[in-house]
C-alpha positions in Angstrom: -6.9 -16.3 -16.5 -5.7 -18.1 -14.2 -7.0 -19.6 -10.4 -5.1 -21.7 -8.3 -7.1 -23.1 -5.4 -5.4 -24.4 -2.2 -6.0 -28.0 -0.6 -4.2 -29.7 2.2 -4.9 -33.0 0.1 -5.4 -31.8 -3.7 -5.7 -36.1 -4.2 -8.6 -36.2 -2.0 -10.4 -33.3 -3.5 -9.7 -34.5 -6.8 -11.3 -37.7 -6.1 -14.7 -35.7 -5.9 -15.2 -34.8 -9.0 -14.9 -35.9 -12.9 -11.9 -33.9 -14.2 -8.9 -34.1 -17.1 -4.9 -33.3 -16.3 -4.2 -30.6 -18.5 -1.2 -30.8 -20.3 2.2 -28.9 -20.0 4.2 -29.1 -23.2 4.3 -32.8 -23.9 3.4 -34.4 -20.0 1.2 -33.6 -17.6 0.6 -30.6 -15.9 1.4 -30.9 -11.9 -1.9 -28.7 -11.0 -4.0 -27.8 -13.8 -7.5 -29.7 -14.0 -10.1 -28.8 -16.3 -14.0 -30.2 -15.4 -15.6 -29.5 -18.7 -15.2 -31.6 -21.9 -11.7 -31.0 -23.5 -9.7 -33.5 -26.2 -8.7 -36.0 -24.0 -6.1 -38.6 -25.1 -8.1 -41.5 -23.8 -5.1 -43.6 -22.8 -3.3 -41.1 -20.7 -6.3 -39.3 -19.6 -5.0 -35.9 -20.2 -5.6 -33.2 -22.3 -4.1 -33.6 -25.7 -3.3 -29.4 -26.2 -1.3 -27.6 -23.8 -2.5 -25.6 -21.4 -1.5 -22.0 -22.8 -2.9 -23.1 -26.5 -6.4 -24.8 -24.5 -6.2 -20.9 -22.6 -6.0 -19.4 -26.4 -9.0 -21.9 -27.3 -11.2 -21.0 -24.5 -10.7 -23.7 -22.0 -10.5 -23.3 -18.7 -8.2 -24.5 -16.3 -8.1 -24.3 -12.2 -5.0 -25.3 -10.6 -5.7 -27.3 -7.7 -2.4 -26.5 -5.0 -1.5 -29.3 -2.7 -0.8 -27.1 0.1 0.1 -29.1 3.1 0.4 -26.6 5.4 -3.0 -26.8 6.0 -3.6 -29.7 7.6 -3.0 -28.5 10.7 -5.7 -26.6 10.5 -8.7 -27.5 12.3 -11.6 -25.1 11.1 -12.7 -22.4 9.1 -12.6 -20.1 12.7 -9.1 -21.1 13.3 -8.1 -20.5 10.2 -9.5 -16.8 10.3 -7.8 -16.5 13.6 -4.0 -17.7 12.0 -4.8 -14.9 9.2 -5.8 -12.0 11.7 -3.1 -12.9 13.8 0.0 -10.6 14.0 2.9 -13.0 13.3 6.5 -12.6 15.0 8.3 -11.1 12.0 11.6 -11.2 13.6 11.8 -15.5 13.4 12.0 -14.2 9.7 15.6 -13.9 11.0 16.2 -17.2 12.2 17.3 -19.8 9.8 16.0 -23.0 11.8 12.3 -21.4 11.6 12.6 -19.9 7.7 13.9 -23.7 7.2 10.4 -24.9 7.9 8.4 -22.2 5.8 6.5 -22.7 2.7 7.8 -21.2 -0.4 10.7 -19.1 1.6 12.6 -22.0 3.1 15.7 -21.7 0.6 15.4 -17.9 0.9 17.0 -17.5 4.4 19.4 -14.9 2.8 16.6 -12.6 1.2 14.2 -12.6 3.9 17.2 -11.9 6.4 18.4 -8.3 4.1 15.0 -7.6 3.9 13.5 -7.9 7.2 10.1 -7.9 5.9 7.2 -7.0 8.6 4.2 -7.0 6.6 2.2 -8.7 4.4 2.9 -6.2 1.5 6.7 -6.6 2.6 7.0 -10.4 2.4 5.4 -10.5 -0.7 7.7 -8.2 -2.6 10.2 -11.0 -0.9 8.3 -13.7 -2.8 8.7 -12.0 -6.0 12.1 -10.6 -5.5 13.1 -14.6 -5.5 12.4 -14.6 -9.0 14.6 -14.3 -11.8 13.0 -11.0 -13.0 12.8 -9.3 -10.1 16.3 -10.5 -8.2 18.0 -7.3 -9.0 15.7 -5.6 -6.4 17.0 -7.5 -3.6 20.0 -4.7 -3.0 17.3 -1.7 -3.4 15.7 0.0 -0.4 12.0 -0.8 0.4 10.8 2.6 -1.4 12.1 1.3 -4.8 11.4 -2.3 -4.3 7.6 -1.3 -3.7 7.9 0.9 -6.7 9.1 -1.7 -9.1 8.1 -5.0 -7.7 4.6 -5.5 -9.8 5.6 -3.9 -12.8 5.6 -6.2 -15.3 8.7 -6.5 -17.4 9.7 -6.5 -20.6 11.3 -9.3 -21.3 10.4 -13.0 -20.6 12.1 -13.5 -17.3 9.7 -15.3 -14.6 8.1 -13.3 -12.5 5.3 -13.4 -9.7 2.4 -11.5 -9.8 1.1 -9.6 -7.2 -1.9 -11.6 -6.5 0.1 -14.8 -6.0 2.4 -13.5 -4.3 0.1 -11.5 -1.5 -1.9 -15.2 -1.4 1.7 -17.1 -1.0 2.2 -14.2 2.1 -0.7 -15.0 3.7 -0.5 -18.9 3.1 3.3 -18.5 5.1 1.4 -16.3 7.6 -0.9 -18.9 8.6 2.5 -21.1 8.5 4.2 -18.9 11.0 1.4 -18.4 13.2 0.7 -22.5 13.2 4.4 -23.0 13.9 4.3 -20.7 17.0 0.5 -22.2 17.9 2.1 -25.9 17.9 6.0 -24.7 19.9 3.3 -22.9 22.2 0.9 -26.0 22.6 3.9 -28.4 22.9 5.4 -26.5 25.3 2.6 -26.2 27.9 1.8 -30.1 27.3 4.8 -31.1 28.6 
Protein backbone atom coordinates (compact mmCIF):
# COMPACT_ATOMS: atom_id res chain seq x y z
CA UNK A 1 0.00 0.00 0.00
CA UNK A 2 0.88 2.99 -0.54
CA UNK A 3 -0.23 6.86 0.73
CA UNK A 4 1.39 9.90 -0.24
CA UNK A 5 0.20 12.89 1.73
CA UNK A 6 0.74 16.49 0.37
CA UNK A 7 2.38 19.49 2.40
CA UNK A 8 3.38 22.87 1.24
CA UNK A 9 6.39 22.43 3.76
CA UNK A 10 6.90 18.47 4.27
CA UNK A 11 10.11 19.90 6.69
CA UNK A 12 7.81 21.67 8.91
CA UNK A 13 5.34 18.82 9.20
CA UNK A 14 8.05 16.53 9.79
CA UNK A 15 9.28 18.39 12.57
CA UNK A 16 6.00 17.40 14.46
CA UNK A 17 6.40 14.25 14.99
CA UNK A 18 9.01 11.24 15.84
CA UNK A 19 9.64 9.45 12.53
CA UNK A 20 12.50 7.19 10.52
CA UNK A 21 13.63 8.01 6.54
CA UNK A 22 12.92 4.87 5.00
CA UNK A 23 15.30 3.62 2.82
CA UNK A 24 15.53 3.35 -1.08
CA UNK A 25 18.09 0.76 -2.22
CA UNK A 26 21.11 1.82 -0.38
CA UNK A 27 20.23 5.90 0.57
CA UNK A 28 17.49 7.46 1.70
CA UNK A 29 14.17 7.60 0.47
CA UNK A 30 13.18 11.34 -0.76
CA UNK A 31 9.46 10.96 0.87
CA UNK A 32 8.93 7.83 2.69
CA UNK A 33 8.63 8.16 6.67
CA UNK A 34 7.62 5.51 8.81
CA UNK A 35 6.24 6.57 12.69
CA UNK A 36 6.36 3.18 14.22
CA UNK A 37 9.51 1.29 15.39
CA UNK A 38 11.53 -0.08 12.41
CA UNK A 39 15.54 -1.16 12.35
CA UNK A 40 17.01 1.94 12.35
CA UNK A 41 20.73 2.36 11.57
CA UNK A 42 21.28 4.65 14.48
CA UNK A 43 24.02 6.73 12.87
CA UNK A 44 22.18 7.67 9.73
CA UNK A 45 18.78 7.61 11.25
CA UNK A 46 17.19 5.66 8.59
CA UNK A 47 15.75 2.53 8.11
CA UNK A 48 18.23 -0.19 7.49
CA UNK A 49 15.80 -2.47 4.86
CA UNK A 50 14.41 -0.90 1.88
CA UNK A 51 11.22 0.23 1.53
CA UNK A 52 9.67 -2.54 -0.83
CA UNK A 53 11.31 -5.46 1.45
CA UNK A 54 10.03 -3.30 4.93
CA UNK A 55 6.39 -3.31 2.57
CA UNK A 56 6.94 -7.34 2.32
CA UNK A 57 7.72 -7.32 6.18
CA UNK A 58 4.71 -5.42 7.22
CA UNK A 59 5.89 -1.89 7.74
CA UNK A 60 4.35 0.85 6.81
CA UNK A 61 5.34 3.69 5.07
CA UNK A 62 3.54 7.30 4.28
CA UNK A 63 5.16 9.48 1.77
CA UNK A 64 5.13 12.85 2.92
CA UNK A 65 5.04 15.20 -0.75
CA UNK A 66 6.57 18.62 -0.46
CA UNK A 67 4.07 20.13 -2.63
CA UNK A 68 4.70 23.84 -2.89
CA UNK A 69 1.99 24.79 -4.74
CA UNK A 70 0.19 25.05 -1.82
CA UNK A 71 1.40 27.77 -0.19
CA UNK A 72 -0.46 30.03 -1.74
CA UNK A 73 -3.22 28.78 -0.32
CA UNK A 74 -4.87 30.50 2.37
CA UNK A 75 -7.59 28.12 3.91
CA UNK A 76 -9.37 25.03 3.80
CA UNK A 77 -12.58 27.20 2.03
CA UNK A 78 -10.28 28.45 -0.61
CA UNK A 79 -8.88 25.52 -1.27
CA UNK A 80 -12.36 23.83 -1.84
CA UNK A 81 -13.14 26.83 -3.97
CA UNK A 82 -9.68 26.29 -6.39
CA UNK A 83 -10.96 22.42 -6.64
CA UNK A 84 -14.73 23.35 -7.60
CA UNK A 85 -13.60 25.80 -9.80
CA UNK A 86 -13.81 25.22 -13.67
CA UNK A 87 -10.24 25.92 -14.82
CA UNK A 88 -9.47 27.64 -18.40
CA UNK A 89 -8.32 24.43 -20.16
CA UNK A 90 -7.30 26.17 -23.18
CA UNK A 91 -3.87 27.94 -21.22
CA UNK A 92 -3.19 24.09 -21.42
CA UNK A 93 -2.11 25.42 -24.84
CA UNK A 94 0.17 28.02 -23.94
CA UNK A 95 3.67 27.13 -23.30
CA UNK A 96 4.53 30.28 -20.90
CA UNK A 97 1.53 29.04 -18.49
CA UNK A 98 2.31 24.89 -18.87
CA UNK A 99 5.95 26.34 -17.97
CA UNK A 100 4.78 27.14 -14.58
CA UNK A 101 2.65 23.85 -13.80
CA UNK A 102 3.43 21.18 -11.46
CA UNK A 103 4.24 17.82 -12.80
CA UNK A 104 3.36 18.95 -16.63
CA UNK A 105 5.83 21.76 -17.07
CA UNK A 106 8.16 19.63 -19.45
CA UNK A 107 5.11 18.19 -21.18
CA UNK A 108 4.11 21.28 -23.25
CA UNK A 109 4.04 18.93 -26.33
CA UNK A 110 1.60 16.20 -24.77
CA UNK A 111 -0.77 18.46 -23.21
CA UNK A 112 -0.87 20.61 -26.53
CA UNK A 113 -1.92 17.08 -28.94
CA UNK A 114 -4.08 16.28 -26.32
CA UNK A 115 -6.03 19.17 -25.45
CA UNK A 116 -7.26 17.77 -22.29
CA UNK A 117 -10.47 19.48 -20.69
CA UNK A 118 -11.18 17.47 -17.83
CA UNK A 119 -9.96 16.05 -14.93
CA UNK A 120 -10.27 12.42 -16.24
CA UNK A 121 -8.47 13.93 -19.53
CA UNK A 122 -5.39 15.44 -17.89
CA UNK A 123 -4.87 12.57 -15.99
CA UNK A 124 -4.64 10.12 -18.77
CA UNK A 125 -1.92 13.09 -19.80
CA UNK A 126 -0.03 12.39 -16.54
CA UNK A 127 0.21 8.85 -17.24
CA UNK A 128 0.69 8.97 -20.91
CA UNK A 129 4.20 10.88 -19.76
CA UNK A 130 5.34 7.72 -18.63
CA UNK A 131 7.46 5.24 -20.21
CA UNK A 132 4.63 2.57 -20.25
CA UNK A 133 2.05 4.36 -21.35
CA UNK A 134 3.91 6.95 -24.08
CA UNK A 135 2.71 4.94 -27.03
CA UNK A 136 -0.86 6.29 -26.32
CA UNK A 137 0.01 9.73 -26.89
CA UNK A 138 -0.78 9.26 -30.92
CA UNK A 139 -4.20 7.34 -30.00
CA UNK A 140 -7.63 9.05 -29.95
CA UNK A 141 -9.25 9.82 -26.57
CA UNK A 142 -11.64 6.65 -26.86
CA UNK A 143 -8.50 4.31 -26.83
CA UNK A 144 -6.35 6.28 -24.56
CA UNK A 145 -9.34 5.99 -21.90
CA UNK A 146 -9.60 2.42 -22.74
CA UNK A 147 -5.93 1.53 -22.11
CA UNK A 148 -4.58 4.14 -19.82
CA UNK A 149 -5.16 2.21 -16.26
CA UNK A 150 -4.51 -1.04 -17.42
CA UNK A 151 -1.70 -2.32 -15.91
CA UNK A 152 0.96 -3.73 -18.12
CA UNK A 153 2.80 -6.50 -18.44
CA UNK A 154 6.04 -5.71 -18.28
CA UNK A 155 8.03 -3.61 -15.85
CA UNK A 156 7.87 -0.27 -17.53
CA UNK A 157 6.82 2.75 -15.03
CA UNK A 158 3.64 3.53 -15.03
CA UNK A 159 1.05 5.89 -13.05
CA UNK A 160 -1.71 4.64 -11.43
CA UNK A 161 -4.95 6.07 -11.63
CA UNK A 162 -5.29 7.23 -8.23
CA UNK A 163 -2.08 9.27 -8.44
CA UNK A 164 -2.59 10.46 -11.33
CA UNK A 165 -6.43 11.82 -10.75
CA UNK A 166 -4.73 13.46 -7.29
CA UNK A 167 -1.70 14.99 -9.48
CA UNK A 168 -4.93 16.43 -11.82
CA UNK A 169 -6.45 17.93 -9.27
CA UNK A 170 -3.17 19.17 -7.36
CA UNK A 171 -2.46 21.12 -11.16
CA UNK A 172 -6.05 22.21 -10.99
CA UNK A 173 -5.73 24.10 -7.92
CA UNK A 174 -2.34 25.29 -9.75
CA UNK A 175 -4.15 26.70 -12.67
CA UNK A 176 -6.92 28.18 -10.83
CA UNK A 177 -4.22 29.93 -8.28
CA UNK A 178 -2.26 31.12 -11.27
CA UNK A 179 -5.32 32.87 -12.81
CA UNK A 180 -6.57 33.92 -8.96
CA UNK A 181 -2.96 35.73 -8.55
CA UNK A 182 -2.72 37.36 -12.82
CA UNK A 183 -6.41 38.38 -11.74
CA UNK A 184 -5.51 39.84 -8.24
CA UNK A 185 -2.31 41.46 -9.63
CA UNK A 186 -3.99 42.88 -12.24
CA UNK A 187 -6.74 44.81 -10.45
CA UNK A 188 -3.95 45.91 -7.69
CA UNK A 189 -2.20 47.84 -9.98
Amino acid sequence: MDIDIDFSSRDAALKLFKHVPARLQNRKHNTGVYFHKVPTDPLKNVCTIDHKAADDAGYFKLDFLNVSIYKDVRSEDHLQQLMDREPIWDLLQHDEFISKLFHVAEHSDVLKKLKPDTIEKLAAVIAIIRPAKRYLVNCTWDQILKEVWVKPDNDQYFFKKAHAIAYSHAIVVQMNLLCEQLHTGASNE
